[in-house]
N, C-alpha and C positions, 0 to 999 in steps of 0.2 A: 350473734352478730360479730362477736370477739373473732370467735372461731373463722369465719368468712374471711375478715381483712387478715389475717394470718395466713390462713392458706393465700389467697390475691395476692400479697406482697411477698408471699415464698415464691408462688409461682414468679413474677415478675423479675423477683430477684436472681432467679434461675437462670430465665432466659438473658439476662442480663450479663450475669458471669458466662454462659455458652459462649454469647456474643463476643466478650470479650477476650476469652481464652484465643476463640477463632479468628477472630480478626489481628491482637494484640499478641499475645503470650505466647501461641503456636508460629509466627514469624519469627518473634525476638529468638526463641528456643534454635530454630532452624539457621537463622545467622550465627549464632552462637555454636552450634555446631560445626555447621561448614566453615565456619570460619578458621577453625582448627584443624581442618584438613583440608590436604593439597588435595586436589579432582584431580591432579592428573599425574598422582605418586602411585600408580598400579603397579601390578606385572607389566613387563615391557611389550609391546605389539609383536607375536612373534611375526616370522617371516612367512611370504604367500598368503598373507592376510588379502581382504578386499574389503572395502571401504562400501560400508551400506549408507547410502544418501536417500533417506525416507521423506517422502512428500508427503505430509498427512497434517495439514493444518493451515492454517493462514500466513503466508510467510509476508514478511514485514522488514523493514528496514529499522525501528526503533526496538533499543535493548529494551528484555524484560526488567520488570519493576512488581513490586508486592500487588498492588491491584490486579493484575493478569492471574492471580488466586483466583481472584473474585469474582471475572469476567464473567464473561457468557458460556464457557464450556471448548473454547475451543481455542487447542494449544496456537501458540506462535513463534514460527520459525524467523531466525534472521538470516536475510539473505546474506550479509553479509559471512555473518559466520557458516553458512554454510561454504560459500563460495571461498574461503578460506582452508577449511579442510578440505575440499578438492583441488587444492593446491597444493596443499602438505602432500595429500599423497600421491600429487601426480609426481614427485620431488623425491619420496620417500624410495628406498629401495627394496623395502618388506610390503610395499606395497603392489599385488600385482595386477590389480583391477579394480573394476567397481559396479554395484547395483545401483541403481533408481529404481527404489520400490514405489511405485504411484499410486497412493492410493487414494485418498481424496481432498487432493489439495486445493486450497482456495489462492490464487495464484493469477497475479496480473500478468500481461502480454511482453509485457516488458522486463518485470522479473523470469518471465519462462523464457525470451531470446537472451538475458546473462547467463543463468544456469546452462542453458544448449552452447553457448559461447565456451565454458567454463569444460562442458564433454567432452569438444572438440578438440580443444588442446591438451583436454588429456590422454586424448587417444595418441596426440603425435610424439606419448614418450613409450609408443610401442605397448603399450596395458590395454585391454581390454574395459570395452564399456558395456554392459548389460542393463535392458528395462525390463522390468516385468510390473506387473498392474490386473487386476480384477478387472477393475471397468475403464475406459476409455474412452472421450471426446479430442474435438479437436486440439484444446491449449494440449493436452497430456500426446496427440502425435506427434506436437511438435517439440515438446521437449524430449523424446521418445527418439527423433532423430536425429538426434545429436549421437547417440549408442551406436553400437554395430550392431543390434542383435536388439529384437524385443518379443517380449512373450507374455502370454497370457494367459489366465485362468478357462478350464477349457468352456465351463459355461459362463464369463465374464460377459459385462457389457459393454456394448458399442456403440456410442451415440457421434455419429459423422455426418452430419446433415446441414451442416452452415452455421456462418455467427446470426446472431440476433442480438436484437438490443430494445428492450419493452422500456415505456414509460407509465405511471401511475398519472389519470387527468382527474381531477377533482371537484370541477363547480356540481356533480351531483350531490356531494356529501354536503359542499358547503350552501347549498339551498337546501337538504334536510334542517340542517343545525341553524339553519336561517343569520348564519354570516358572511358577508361581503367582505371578499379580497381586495386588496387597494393596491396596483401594480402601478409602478416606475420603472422606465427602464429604456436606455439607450442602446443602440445596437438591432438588428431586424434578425441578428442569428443567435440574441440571448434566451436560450431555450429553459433557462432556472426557472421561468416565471408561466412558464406554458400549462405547466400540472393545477395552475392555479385558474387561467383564462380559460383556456379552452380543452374540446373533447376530443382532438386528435390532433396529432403532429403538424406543424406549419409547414407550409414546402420548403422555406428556410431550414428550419431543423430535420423535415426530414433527408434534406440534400446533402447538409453535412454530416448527418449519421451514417447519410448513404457511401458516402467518402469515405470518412473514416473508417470504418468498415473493411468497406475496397484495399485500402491503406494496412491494414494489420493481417485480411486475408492472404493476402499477396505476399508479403512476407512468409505466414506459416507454411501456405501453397507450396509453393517455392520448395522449401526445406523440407516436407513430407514428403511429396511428389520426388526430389531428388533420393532422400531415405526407401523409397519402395522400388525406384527406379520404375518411375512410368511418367508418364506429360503430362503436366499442369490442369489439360483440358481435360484430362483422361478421369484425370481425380475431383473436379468438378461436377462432371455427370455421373459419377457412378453418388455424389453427395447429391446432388438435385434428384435421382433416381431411387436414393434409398438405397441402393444398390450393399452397402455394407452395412448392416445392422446384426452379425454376428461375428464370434469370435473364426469360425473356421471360412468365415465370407473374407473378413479380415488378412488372414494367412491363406489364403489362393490370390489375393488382391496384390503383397507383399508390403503390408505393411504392417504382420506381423509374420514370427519368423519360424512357432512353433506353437501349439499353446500345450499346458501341461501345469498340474498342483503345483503349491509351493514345497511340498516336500520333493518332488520328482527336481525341483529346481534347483532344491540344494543340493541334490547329489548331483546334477547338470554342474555345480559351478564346483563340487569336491573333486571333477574329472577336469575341468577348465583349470580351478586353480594350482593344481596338483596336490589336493590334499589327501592323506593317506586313508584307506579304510577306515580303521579305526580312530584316526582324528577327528577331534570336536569340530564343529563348521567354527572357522576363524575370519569371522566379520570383525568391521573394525567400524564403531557409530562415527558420525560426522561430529560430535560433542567430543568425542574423544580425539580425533583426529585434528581438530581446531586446537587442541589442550598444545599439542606437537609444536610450540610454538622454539624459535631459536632464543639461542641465548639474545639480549637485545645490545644493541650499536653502542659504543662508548663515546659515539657522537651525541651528543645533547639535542641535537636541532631535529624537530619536531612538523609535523604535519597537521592539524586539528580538522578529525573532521565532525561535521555538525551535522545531525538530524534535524530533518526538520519534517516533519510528518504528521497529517492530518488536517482537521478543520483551522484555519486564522481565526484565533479570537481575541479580544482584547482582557489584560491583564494578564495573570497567573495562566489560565487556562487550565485543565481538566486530563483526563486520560482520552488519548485518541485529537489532540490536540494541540495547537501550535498558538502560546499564551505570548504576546509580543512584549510581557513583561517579561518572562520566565528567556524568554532565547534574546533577549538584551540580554541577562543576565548572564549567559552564557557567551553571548558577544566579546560582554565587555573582560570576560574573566582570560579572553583566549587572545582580547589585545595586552592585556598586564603580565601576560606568560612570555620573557622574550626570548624564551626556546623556541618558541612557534615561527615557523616561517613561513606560513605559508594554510591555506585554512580551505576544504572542500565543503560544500553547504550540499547534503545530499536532501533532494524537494521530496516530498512523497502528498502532494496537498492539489487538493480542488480549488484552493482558493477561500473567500469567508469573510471577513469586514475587511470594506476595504478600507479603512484610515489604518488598521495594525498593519495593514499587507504596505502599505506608502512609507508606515513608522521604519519596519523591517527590510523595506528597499534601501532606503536612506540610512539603517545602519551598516549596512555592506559594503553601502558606498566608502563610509569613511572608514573602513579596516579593508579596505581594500585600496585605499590611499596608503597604510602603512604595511601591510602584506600581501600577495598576492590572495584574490577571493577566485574559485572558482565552482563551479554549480555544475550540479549532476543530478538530470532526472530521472529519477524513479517511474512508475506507472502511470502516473497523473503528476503533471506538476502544470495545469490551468489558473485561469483567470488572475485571482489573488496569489496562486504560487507559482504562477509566470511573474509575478508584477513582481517577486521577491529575487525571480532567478535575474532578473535582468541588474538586479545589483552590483551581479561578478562580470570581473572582466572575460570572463571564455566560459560557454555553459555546453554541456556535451547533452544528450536525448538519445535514447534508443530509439528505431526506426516505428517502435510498432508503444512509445513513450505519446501520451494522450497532452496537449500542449495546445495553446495558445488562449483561445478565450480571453478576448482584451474587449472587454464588456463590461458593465453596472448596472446594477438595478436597485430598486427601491421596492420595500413591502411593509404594508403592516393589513392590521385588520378590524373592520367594525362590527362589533358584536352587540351593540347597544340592541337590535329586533330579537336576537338570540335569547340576551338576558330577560327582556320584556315578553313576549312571545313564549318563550317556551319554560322561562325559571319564575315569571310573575315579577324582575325585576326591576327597579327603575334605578336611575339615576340626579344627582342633580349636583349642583357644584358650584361653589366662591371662587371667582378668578383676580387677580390685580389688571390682568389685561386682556385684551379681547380674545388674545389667541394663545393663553396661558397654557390651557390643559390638550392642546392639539397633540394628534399622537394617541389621545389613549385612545385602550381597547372598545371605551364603552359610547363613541360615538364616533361618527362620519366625520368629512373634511368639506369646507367649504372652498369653493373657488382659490381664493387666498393661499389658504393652506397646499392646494395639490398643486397649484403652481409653486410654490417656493420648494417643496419635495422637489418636483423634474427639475425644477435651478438644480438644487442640489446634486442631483442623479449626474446632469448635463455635465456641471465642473467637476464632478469626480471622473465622469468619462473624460473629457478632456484631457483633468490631469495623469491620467494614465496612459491614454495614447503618448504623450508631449513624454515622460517619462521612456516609453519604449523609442520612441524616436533618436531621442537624446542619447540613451542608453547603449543602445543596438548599432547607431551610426548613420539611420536615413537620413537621406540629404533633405527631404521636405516630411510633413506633419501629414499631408494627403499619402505618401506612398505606404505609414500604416497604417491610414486609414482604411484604406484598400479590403487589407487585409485580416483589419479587427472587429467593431460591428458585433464583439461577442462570438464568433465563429472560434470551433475547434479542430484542431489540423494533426495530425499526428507526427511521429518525429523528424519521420524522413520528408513530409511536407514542409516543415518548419524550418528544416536545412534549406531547401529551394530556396523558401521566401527569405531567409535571412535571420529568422526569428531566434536562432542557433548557431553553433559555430561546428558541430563536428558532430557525429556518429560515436556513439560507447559509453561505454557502463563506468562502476564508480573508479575500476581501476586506471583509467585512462585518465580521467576528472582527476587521477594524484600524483599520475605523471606528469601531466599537464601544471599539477600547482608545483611541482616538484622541480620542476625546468622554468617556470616562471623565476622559482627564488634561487635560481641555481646550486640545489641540493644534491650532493652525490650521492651512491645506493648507500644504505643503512640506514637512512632515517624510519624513524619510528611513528606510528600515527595513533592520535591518543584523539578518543571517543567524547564529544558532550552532545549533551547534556550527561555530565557526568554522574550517572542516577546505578551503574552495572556497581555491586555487592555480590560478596554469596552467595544472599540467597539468590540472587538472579542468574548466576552461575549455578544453580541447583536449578533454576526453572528451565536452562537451557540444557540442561543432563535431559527432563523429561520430554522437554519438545520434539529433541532429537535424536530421540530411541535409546538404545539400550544395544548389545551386543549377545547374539546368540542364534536362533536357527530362525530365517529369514518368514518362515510359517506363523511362527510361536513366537520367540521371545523376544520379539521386537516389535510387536505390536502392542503399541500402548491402545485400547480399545478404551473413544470416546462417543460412540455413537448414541448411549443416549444420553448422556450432556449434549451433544451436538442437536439430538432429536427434540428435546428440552426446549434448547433457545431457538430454533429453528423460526418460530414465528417471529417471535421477537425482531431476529434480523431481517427478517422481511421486510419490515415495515420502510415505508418509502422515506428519503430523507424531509421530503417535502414539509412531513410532520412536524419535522426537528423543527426548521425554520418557523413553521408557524408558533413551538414553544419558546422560541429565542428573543423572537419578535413580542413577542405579549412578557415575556417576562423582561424586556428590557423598557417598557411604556412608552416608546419613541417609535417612528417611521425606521427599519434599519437599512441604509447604505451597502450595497455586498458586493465583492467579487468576487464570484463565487460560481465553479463548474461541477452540474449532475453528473452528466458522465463519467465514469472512471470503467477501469478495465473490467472491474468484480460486476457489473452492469452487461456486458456482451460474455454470453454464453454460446 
C-alpha cells in the first residue's frame, strides 16, 4: 500500500512540475532571453528585397500576451502591425515589392478593406504587388484585388458562390435537457435572443441580415469585378451559376492571372525582382519589416492608442475580453500621462453587459473633456461597443465595419424540471423576503419577477437610445429611435443615418485625433493596454513568418493544432451566455451583437 501512495504522488508530483515548467519557467526563460536581444539587430535587408505579407491566422487588433501559448492552436496576427510594415516598405528603397501569400486566414470584412487600402497605396510608389494563394473565396478576392497580379496553385481551391451567414436555433436542445429559456428584450430587430425562442430567423433579422449582407457584398463586388475587369452583373451570375469553381475557370474569368507551384513562383518573383541566378530568394517577413522602425521624435507629445477588443464584461475581465475595470485602468493611467494629447479607442467588440458598456461610455466622456477622444472601428464595434464608441467626439467605421445594434435584452434560465426530471434533484430554500432568491437557476419567475426584469430591460433601452441621442447630436429621442430597435447597419449605412462621422481605418482615427490637439508630424503613438513584452515581440516573430523560399520556409504549418480546436470554435456563442448567465445567479442585462464578420462566409 506504501508502495501505491508513492508511486500516486510521484506520479502527480510529476505532472505537476510538467505543468509548471510549461506554463511558468518556459515563459520566464524566454523573456529572459529575448530580453537580451535586439529582434531587430540582424544583417541589414539587402536591396531588391520584397516584403512577404502572410495571411495565415486570425488577425486581430490586440497585442500578443503569454496566454496566446495556450490558446486554441491558432496563431494571431495584428493588424495593426502588419499594416505598419507595409508601410515601411512602401517607404523603404531596398524594397521593391511585395507578396500576399493567402493562405488561410481567418479575417473580418473590415480588416480585409485596410489591408487592400494598405495595397493600393503601395502600389502608387511604383513597387509591385503580388497574391498568390492555394485556396480562394470571396474575403481572399477581395483582398487579392488590391495586387496587380494574383496567382494560384494549379490544383487550388475555389469557392465563389456568395456570402452566407447561418444562425444556430436551440428550443430543440433545450426541451431535450428540459430547461426553459426566460427572454427579455426591447427592440423587434434583437436577433441575440432568437437562437433561444425560436426555429428560424424572424423576418426582422432576416431583413437586416439581408442588408447587411447586400451592404459588405457590394463593396467586395465592386473591387473584384474592377480587379478582373468585367461588370458587377457579370461576376454575379457566373457566382449564382457556379460558374467558377476551379483554378483554371478562375484564370479565363480574370480573376486570376496565371496559376503555377510555389516554387515556379519564386523564380517568377527572382525574374520580377531582379534577383540573380544564384541569389538566395530575398524576402523580407512583415515582423521584420515592422522591426524598421525610425529613429523616434524628440517631441514628447504623444498619441494613446487604446484597444479595446472583444466581449464587455464586468471587472478585470479574461482573454478575448474587455474587463471595464482593467480599460479604467487603462483610462485613467493615459489621463495622468501629460504627454498624451490626444487618445484613439480602437473598438473591435459585439457588445456584452450593458451597465460596463454605460461605465465605459461615461469614461470617455470625461477624457475626452481633457483630450481629444476619438474611436475607430474595427470589424464589429455593435450594441455595447457602439454604446462605448459614442463616448468620442468623432468615430470613423469601414464601409463593410458591422455597427449599430442599439438594443437590450434580458436572459436567464430555469432549470429547476432539468434537475428534478432528469438529475432526481430537488430543491428548497430559506428566504428573508418573498422575492430573495429570484434569479436562480433552480426555478421559474412569477408575474412579479418577469415584470420587474422587462422594467429593467425597458430603462436600460431607454438609457441607451437617450445616450446615442445626446451623444451623436439628434435633435429628438424618436429620430434614434427610428433607427435602433436592436437593428445592425453596416458602416457605410451608419454614415447615412448619422450613427458615424467619416469612412476609414485606424490611420485616419490619428489623424483626426492628431488635428483635434493640434499635433505636428512626429508624434509618437504608444499602445495600452500596455501588456507588449518580449516575449510578445517573440510571438509576433512566429505569427508573422519567417524569411526564406516562399514554398518552404515560411510556412509555419499549424493545421493540426487548427484541426485540433477546430470543434471547439465551432461551438455557437449562444452557449457562452447560457454559461455566464447561470454562473452569475442573477437575470443578465446585455448589449450585446451575434453577428460579427468571422459569422458571414
Amino acid at each position: 500500500m506504501k508502495s501505491f501512495f508513492k508511486s500516486m504522488f510521484s506520479s502527480m508530483f510529476g505532472i505537476l512540475a510538467g505543468v509548471f515548467c510549461a506554463f511558468i519557467v518556459l515563459p520566464v526563460v524566454l523573456v529572459m532571453l529575448f530580453g537580451k536581444m535586439d529582434l531587430s539587430s540582424r544583417e541589414p535587408i539587402k536591396p531588391k528585397a520584397v516584403l512577404h505579407i502572410l495571411l495565415d491566422g486570425e488577425i486581430v487588433d490586440s497585442s500578443p500576451t503569454v496566454a496566446w501559448l495556450f490558446d486554441d492552436g491558432r496563431v494571431r496576427i495584428r493588424l495593426q502591425r502588419l499594416i505598419k510594415a507595409i508601410r515601411n516598405a512602401r517607404n523603404d528603397q531596398r524594397i521593391v515589392g511585395a507578396v500576399v501569400d493567402i493562405r488561410n486566414p481567418s479575417i473580418g470584412w473590415a480588416a480585409a478593406t485596410a489591408i487592400r487600402r494598405e495595397l493600393l497605396a503601395f502600389k502608387e510608389s511604383k513597387k509591385f504587388v503580388f497574391a498568390y494563394a492555394d485556396r480562394m473565396n470571396e474575403v481572399g478576392f477581395y483582398v487579392a484585388s488590391g495586387a496587380d497580379k494574383t496567382f494560384m496553385q494549379p490544383n487550388g481551391d475555389v469557392e465563389l458562390d456568395g456570402l452566407a451567414s447561418e444562425s444556430p436555433f436551440l428550443p430543440g436542445l433545450f426541451a431535450k435537457l428540459d430547461v426553459k429559456p426566460i427572454v427579455f428584450r426591447v427592440g423587434k430587430f434583437k436577433a441575440a435572443v432568437e437562437p433561444f425562442l425560436l426555429n428560424k430567423m424572424s423576418a426582422e433579422s432576416r431583413e437586416q441580415s439581408n442588408v447587411l449582407l447586400g451592404d459588405i457584398w457590394t463593396e467586395a463586388r465592386k473591387a473584384i469585378a474592377e480587379r478582373a475587369k468585367v461588370k458587377p452583373e457579370q461576376l454575379d451570375q457566373w457566382m449564382s451559376d457556379l460558374a467558377i469553381a476551379s483554378v483554371e475557370e478562375a484564370k479565363k474569368s480574370g480573376l486570376v492571372t496565371d496559376a503555377m507551384y510555389s516554387d515556379e513562383f519564386d523564380e517568377l518573383m527572382r525574374t520580377t525582382a531582379g534577383w540573380g541566378a544564384g541569389d538566395e530568394l530575398n524576402y523580407v517577413s512583415t515582423a521584420r519589416m515592422a522591426n524598421e522602425t525610425k529613429s523616434k521624435s524628440k517631441d514628447k507629445r504623444k498619441i494613446a492608442l487604446l484597444i479595446a477588443e472583444g466581449e464587455i464584461v464586468k471587472g478585470e475581465g479574461g482573454s478575448d475580453q474587455i474587463g471595464d475595470d482593467a480599460f479604467m485602468d487603462s483610462l485613467y493611467e493615459i489621463a495622468d500621462d501629460e504627454d498624451i494629447a490626444a487618445v484613439v479607442v480602437r473598438i473591435n467588440s459585439p457588445g456584452g453587459d450593458a451597465l460596463a458598456s454605460d461605465v465605459l461610455w461615461r469614461e470617455l466622456t470625461i477624457l475626452d473633456e481633457k483630450r481629444p477622444v476619438v474611436a475607430s472601428m474595427g470589424d464589429v464595434a455593435a450594441s455595447g461597443g457602439y454604446y462605448m464608441a459614442v463616448g468620442a467626439r468623432h468615430i470613423f467605421a469601414e464601409p463593410t465595419t458591422i455597427t449599430g445594434s442599439i438594443g437590450v435584452f434580458g436572459l436567464m434560465f430555469d432549470a429547476e424540471s432539468a434537475f428534478r426530471n432528469k438529475l432526481g434533484v430537488v430543491f428548497d430554500r430559506v428566504t428573508t423576503h418573498k422575492h430573495s432568491d429570484y434569479g436562480a437557476f433552480t426555478r421559474g419567475l412569477d408575474p412579479v419577477e418577469s415584470a420587474s426584469i422587462q422594467k429593467s430591460v425597458e430603462r436600460t433601452y431607454k438609457r441607451f437610445v437617450s445616450v446615442v441621442a445626446q451623444s451623436r447630436g439628434f435633435e429628438k429621442i424618436e429620430d434614434v429611435e427610428i433607427i435602433a430597435e436592436g437593428r445592425v447597419w453596416s458602416g457605410s449605412r451608419a454614415l447615412e443615418l448619422g450613427l458615424v462621422d467619416e469612412m476609414g481605418g485606424l490611420d485616419r482615427a490619428i489623424s483626426k485625433a492628431a488635428e483635434f490637439a493640434g499635433l505636428p508630424d512626429g508624434y509618437e503613438i504608444e499602445i495600452y493596454p500596455k501588456s507588449v513584452d518580449h516575449l510578445s515581440r517573440l510571438i509576433d516573430q512566429f505569427a508573422e513568418g519567417s524569411e526564406g523560399s516562399l514554398g518552404l520556409n515560411l510556412k509555419f504549418d499549424r493545421g493540426f493544432l487548427n484541426s485540433l480546436f477546430a470543434q471547439a470554435r465551432s461551438l455557437p456563442s449562444s452557449i457562452g451566455l447560457i454559461e455566464r448567465v447561470q454562473q452569475s445567479g442573477r437575470p443578465a442585462v446585455l448589449a450585446r451583437e451575434p453577428m460579427s464578420s468571422i459569422n458571414i462566409r
